[in-house]
Structure formats: C-alpha cells, structure tokens
C-alpha positions in Angstrom: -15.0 6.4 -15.5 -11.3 4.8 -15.7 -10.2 2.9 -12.1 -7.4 4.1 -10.7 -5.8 1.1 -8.8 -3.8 3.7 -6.8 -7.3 4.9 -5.3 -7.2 1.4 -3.0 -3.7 1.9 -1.8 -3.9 5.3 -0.9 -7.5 4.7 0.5 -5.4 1.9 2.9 -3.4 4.8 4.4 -5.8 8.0 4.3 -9.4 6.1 4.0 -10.3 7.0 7.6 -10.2 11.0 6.8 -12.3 10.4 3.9 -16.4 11.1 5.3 -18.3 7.8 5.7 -20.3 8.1 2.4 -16.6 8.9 0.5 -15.4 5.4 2.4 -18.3 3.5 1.5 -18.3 4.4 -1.7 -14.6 3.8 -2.8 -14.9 0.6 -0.7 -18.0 -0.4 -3.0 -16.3 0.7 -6.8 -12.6 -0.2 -5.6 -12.6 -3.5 -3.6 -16.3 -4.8 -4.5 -16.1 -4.0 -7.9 -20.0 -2.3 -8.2 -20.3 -0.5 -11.1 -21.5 3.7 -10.4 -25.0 2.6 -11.3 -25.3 -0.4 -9.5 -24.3 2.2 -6.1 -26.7 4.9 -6.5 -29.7 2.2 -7.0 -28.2 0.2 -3.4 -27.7 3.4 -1.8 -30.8 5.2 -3.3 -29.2 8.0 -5.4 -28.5 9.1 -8.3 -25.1 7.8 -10.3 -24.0 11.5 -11.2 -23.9 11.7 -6.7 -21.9 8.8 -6.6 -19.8 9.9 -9.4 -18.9 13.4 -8.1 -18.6 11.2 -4.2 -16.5 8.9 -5.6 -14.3 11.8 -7.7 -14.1 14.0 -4.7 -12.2 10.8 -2.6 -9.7 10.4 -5.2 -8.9 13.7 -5.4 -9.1 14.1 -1.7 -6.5 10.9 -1.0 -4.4 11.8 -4.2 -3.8 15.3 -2.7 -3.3 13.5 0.9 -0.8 11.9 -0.7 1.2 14.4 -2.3 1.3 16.6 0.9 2.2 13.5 3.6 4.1 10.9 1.0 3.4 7.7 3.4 2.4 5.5 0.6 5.7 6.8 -1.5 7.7 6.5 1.8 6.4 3.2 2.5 6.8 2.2 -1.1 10.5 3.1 -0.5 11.3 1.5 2.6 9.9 -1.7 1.2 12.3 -1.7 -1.6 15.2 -0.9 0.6 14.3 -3.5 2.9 14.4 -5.8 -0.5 17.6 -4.9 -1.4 18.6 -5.2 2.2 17.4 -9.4 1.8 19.4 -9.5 -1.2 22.5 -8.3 -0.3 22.4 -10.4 3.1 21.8 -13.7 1.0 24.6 -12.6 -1.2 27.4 -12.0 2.1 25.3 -15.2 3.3 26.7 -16.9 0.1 30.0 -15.3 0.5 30.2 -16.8 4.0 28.7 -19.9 3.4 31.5 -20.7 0.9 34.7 -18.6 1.5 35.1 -18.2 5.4 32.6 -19.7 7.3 32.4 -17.4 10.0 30.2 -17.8 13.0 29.9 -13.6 13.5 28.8 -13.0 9.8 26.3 -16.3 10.2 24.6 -14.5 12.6 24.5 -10.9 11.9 22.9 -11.9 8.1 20.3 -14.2 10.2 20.2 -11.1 12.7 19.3 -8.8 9.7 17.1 -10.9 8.3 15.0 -11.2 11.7 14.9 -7.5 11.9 13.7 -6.7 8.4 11.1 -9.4 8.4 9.7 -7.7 11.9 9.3 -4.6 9.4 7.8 -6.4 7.4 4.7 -8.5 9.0 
C-alpha cells in the first residue's frame, strides 16, 4: 500500500474525529513508519484489519477535507502571508534606498510583526 504524505497533514487538522484505533493507527504507519504487518502483530490483529482501519482514515480525512478545506485554506493563507514578507522587504528596499521614510520604516516592520504572529 502506497503512503500518502497528505494523510499526516490532514490527520494534523481532522485526526481528533478519526476513532482512537483510526488515530493510532495512522499515527503508527504515518509518523512511526511501522509497516501494516508489524501493526497487527503489536496490536494483536490481523494486517487485512489494519489495512481496511488504516484505508477507512484516509478516506474519512480526505473527504473531511474536501467538505471543510482548512488544510487548503491554511495552505493559502500561508502563501499569502509569503508574498505579503516579500513584497514588504521589497518597499523595505525601496525605502531603505530612495526616501528613507520613518512612516514606511515602520509600517513594513509593523507588517512584518503581524504576519509573523500568524505565523508562530
């Protein structure tokens, strides 16, 4: 079975309506890298359960996803926020050699204060 690196993003923002066995499970394939087999003889089952446990998450968080969008929309904002940083660095430039003014000084640091507060 293929990994879907997708799974452990989505499993950040929809993980916690998954049922504990779903959780466990991803958490053990996805992040701890145990192979289906190597599950099902820790947890005492057989792989085909963990198989169809850990297909029924994915599905479950893929179709989370495509009704609610918070991992797209996050994705998103974090590149607007980027292009936010690079656009103040390129007024900061502007300002820095052209008109060195106080006001644009501090409305780039300003800016830059408030998008890395989005982003901690």
């Amino acid at each position: 079975m293929a990994k879907n690196l997708d799974v452990v993003l989505l499993a950040d923002f929809y993980g916690e309506m998954l049922t504990e066995n779903q959780r466990k499970f991803i958490e053990y394939y996805y992040n701890d890298d145990l192979s289906l087999a190597e599950i099902a003889q820790n947890e005492g089952i057989t792989r085909q359960g963990v198989r169809d446990a850990v297909k029924r998450a994915e599905n479950q968080l893929f179709d989370m996803e495509k009704k609610l969008g918070f991992a797209a929309r996050t994705r998103r904002i974090n590149e607007a926020l980027e292009k936010i940083l690079e656009s103040t660095e390129v007024i900061n430039n502007y300002n820095m050699n052209v008109s060195l003014s106080r006001e644009v000084n501090d409305a780039v640091v300003e800016i830059k204060s408030v998008v890395d507060s989005l982003t901690e």
